[in-house]
C-alpha positions in Angstrom: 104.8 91.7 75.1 105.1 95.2 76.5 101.7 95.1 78.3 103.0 91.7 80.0 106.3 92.9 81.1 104.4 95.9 82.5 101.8 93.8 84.2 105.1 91.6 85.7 106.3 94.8 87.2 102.8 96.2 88.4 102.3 93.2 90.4 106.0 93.2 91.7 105.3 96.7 93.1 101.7 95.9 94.6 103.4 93.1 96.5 106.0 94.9 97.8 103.3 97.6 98.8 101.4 95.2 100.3 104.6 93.8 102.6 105.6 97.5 103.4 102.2 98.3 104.6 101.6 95.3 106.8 104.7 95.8 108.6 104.1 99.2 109.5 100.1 99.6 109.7 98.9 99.1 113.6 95.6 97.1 112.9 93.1 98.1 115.2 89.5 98.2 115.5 88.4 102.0 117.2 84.9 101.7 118.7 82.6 103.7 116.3 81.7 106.2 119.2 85.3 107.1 119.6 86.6 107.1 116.0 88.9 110.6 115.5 89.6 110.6 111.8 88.1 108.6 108.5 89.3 108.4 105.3 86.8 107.8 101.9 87.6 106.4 98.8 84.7 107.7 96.3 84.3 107.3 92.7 82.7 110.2 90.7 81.1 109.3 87.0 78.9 112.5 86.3 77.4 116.0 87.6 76.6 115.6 91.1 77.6 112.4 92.2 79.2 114.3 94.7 76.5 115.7 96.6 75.1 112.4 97.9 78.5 111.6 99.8 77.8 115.0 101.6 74.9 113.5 104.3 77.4 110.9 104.6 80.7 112.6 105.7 78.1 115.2 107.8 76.9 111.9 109.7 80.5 110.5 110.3 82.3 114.5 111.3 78.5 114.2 113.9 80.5 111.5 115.9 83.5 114.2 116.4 85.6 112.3 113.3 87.9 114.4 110.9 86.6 113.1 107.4 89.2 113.1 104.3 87.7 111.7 101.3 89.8 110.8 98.2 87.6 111.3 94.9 88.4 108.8 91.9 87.0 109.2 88.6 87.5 110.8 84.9 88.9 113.9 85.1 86.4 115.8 83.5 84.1 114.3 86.5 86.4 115.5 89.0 86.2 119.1 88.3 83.4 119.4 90.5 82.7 122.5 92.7 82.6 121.4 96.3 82.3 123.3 99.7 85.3 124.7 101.1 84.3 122.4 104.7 84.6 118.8 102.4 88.7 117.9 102.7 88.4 116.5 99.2 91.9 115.3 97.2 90.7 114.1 93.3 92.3 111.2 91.8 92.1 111.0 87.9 92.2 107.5 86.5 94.9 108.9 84.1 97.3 110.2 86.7 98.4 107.2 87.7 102.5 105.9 87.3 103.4 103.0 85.3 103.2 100.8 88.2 100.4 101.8 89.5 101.4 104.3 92.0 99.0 107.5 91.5 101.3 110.6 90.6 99.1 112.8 93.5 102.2 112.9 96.6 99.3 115.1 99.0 97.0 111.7 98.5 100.2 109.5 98.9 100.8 111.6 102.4 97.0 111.3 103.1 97.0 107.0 103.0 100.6 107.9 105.8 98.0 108.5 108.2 97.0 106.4 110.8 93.3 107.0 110.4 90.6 105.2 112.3 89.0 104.0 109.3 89.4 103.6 105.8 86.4 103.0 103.8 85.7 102.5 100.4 82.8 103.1 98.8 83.7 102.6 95.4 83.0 99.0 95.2 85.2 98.5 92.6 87.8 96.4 91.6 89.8 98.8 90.0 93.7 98.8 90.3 93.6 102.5 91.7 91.2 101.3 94.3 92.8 98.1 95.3 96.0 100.2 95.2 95.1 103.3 97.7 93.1 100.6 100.0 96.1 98.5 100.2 98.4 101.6 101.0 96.5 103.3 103.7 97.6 102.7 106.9 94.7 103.3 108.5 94.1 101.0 111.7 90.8 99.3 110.2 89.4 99.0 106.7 85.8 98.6 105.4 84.9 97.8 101.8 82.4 96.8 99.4 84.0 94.5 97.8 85.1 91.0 98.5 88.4 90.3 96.0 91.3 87.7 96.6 93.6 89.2 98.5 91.3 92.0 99.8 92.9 94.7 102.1 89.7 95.2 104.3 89.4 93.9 107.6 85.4 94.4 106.9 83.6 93.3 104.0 80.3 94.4 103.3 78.3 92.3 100.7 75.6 94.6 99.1 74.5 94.4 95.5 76.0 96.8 92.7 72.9 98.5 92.3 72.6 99.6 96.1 72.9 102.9 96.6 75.3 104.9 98.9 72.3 105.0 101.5 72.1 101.3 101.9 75.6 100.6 102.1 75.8 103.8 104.8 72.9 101.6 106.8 74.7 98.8 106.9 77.7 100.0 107.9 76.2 102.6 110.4 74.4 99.2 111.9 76.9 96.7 111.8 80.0 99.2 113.2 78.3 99.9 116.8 77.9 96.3 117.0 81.6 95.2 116.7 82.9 97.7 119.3 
């Protein structure tokens, strides 16, 4: 009974979220030549799963963009040792509020800004990815995964077994092309 009552009051807060958000977010695609500042969503599960984002954000700060990447994961898996350049803010699955709000206020101010892009590369369908997409503000959204109700302007379909690689192909081919 309690887990249902809690669920009831989860989903009250996601949906008030969800109408704060879309009244206040400026949705707006930023030609991927010109974008100024990126926000990532990354999950962590192990040693090193870091270090194959790190080509990534090099690639996106190449095109002049300000990359902020927001690491979700066990705790234990989040005490990784990561190069003072990488603006990294860790996200345990555990420090999250009873409604779903994660506890971390500097990631909370992070999702105020009005990035270019948000992009998740999580491909999950976790509530603490759903929830952190949903509360960004940035101007356009990209995601891996297609849910009901999904907060991403841009979808990209790829398997579960693709690799961070493919999914950085597609979007790095499929960006230049809307713009």
């Amino acid at each position: 009974m309690l887990t249902a009552i809690k669920k009831s009051f989860q989903k009250r807060a996601f949906e008030a979220l969800r109408s704060s958000v879309s009244s206040a977010r400026k949705r707006y695609f930023t030609p991927f030549d010109r974008i100024k500042s990126v926000v990532l969503l990354y999950r962590v599960g192990g040693e090193d799963s870091f270090s194959d984002l790190y080509p990534f954000i090099d690639r996106l700060e190449a095109k002049g963009a300000k990359v902020d990447t927001i690491l979700v994961g066990k705790q234990k898996d989040l005490q990784l040792e990561i190069p003072n350049k990488y603006s990294v803010y860790p996200v345990g699955y555990q420090e999250v509020k009873w409604n779903g709000t994660p506890k971390n206020e500097e990631v909370l101010n992070l999702l105020q800004n009005n990035h270019d892009y948000f992009i998740d590369l999580t491909r999950l369908e976790s509530s603490l990815s759903i929830y952190l997409a949903t509360a960004s503000l940035a101007k356009f959204k990209i995601g891996g995964v297609g849910i009901a109700g999904s907060p991403f302007d841009l979808t990209l379909d790829v398997s579960d077994d693709a690799d961070l690689r493919f999914f950085e192909e597609q979007m790095f081919a499929y960006l230049p092309k809307i713009g």
